[in-house]
C-alpha angles and dihedrals in degrees: 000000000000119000096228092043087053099055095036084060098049093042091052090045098046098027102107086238111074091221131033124210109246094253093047091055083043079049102055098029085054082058108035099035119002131012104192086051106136123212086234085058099049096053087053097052090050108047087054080070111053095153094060093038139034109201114203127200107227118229124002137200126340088339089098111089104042081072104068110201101022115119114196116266151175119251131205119200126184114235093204119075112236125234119278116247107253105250084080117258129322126198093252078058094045090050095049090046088048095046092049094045084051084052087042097055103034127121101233105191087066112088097205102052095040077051101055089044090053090051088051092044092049083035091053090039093047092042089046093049086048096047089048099041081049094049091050 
């Protein structure tokens, strides 16, 4: 298996957010694998392997602008579930697992679905920063 493939799987199944925007993946493989790794490349790379990966276009249509901040990105989202911790499964687990099967599952040539599951991937990272920044 490719080497970039191999890690990409291992980064998206352990990585807390259930889905990685295409230049944080590029981010973490460049550092992790290959430096002179391009985004082009990786898309590439990817995309040779839809059974391992679902890449999802970010905001579609006339949806833009209701999300302020929100530049429109690439997502990269695992197909295989990762293992459960082995405490068994909290709900933090439960709500990744349930935002990556919804990746997993979505029609993405519809913009409102791709559009709805955008707005739950930013509302679970979000939730998750806040929950974290509380915490510390």
């Amino acid at each position: 298996m490719h080497p970039i493939i191999q890690r990409a799987e291992i980064l998206l199944q352990s990585h807390a957010h259930p889905t990685l925007r295409l230049t944080e993946l590029l981010r973490l493989l460049r550092r992790d694998v290959d430096q002179s790794l391009t985004e082009t490349r990786l898309r590439t790379v990817i995309g040779e392997h839809p059974g391992q990966f679902r890449v999802l276009e970010s905001w579609q249509g006339g949806w833009r602008h209701i999300v302020s901040g929100a530049e429109p990105a690439t997502w990269v989202v695992a197909v295989g579930q990762g293992a459960p911790p082995p405490e068994g499964a909290p709900p933090a687990y439960r709500l990744r697992e349930s935002v990556r099967w919804l990746g997993c599952g979505i029609d993405a040539r519809s913009r409102t679905d791709a559009t709805r599951w955008y707005a739950i991937a930013l509302t679970e990272r979000a939730t998750r920063q806040a929950f974290v920044r509380r915490v510390a």
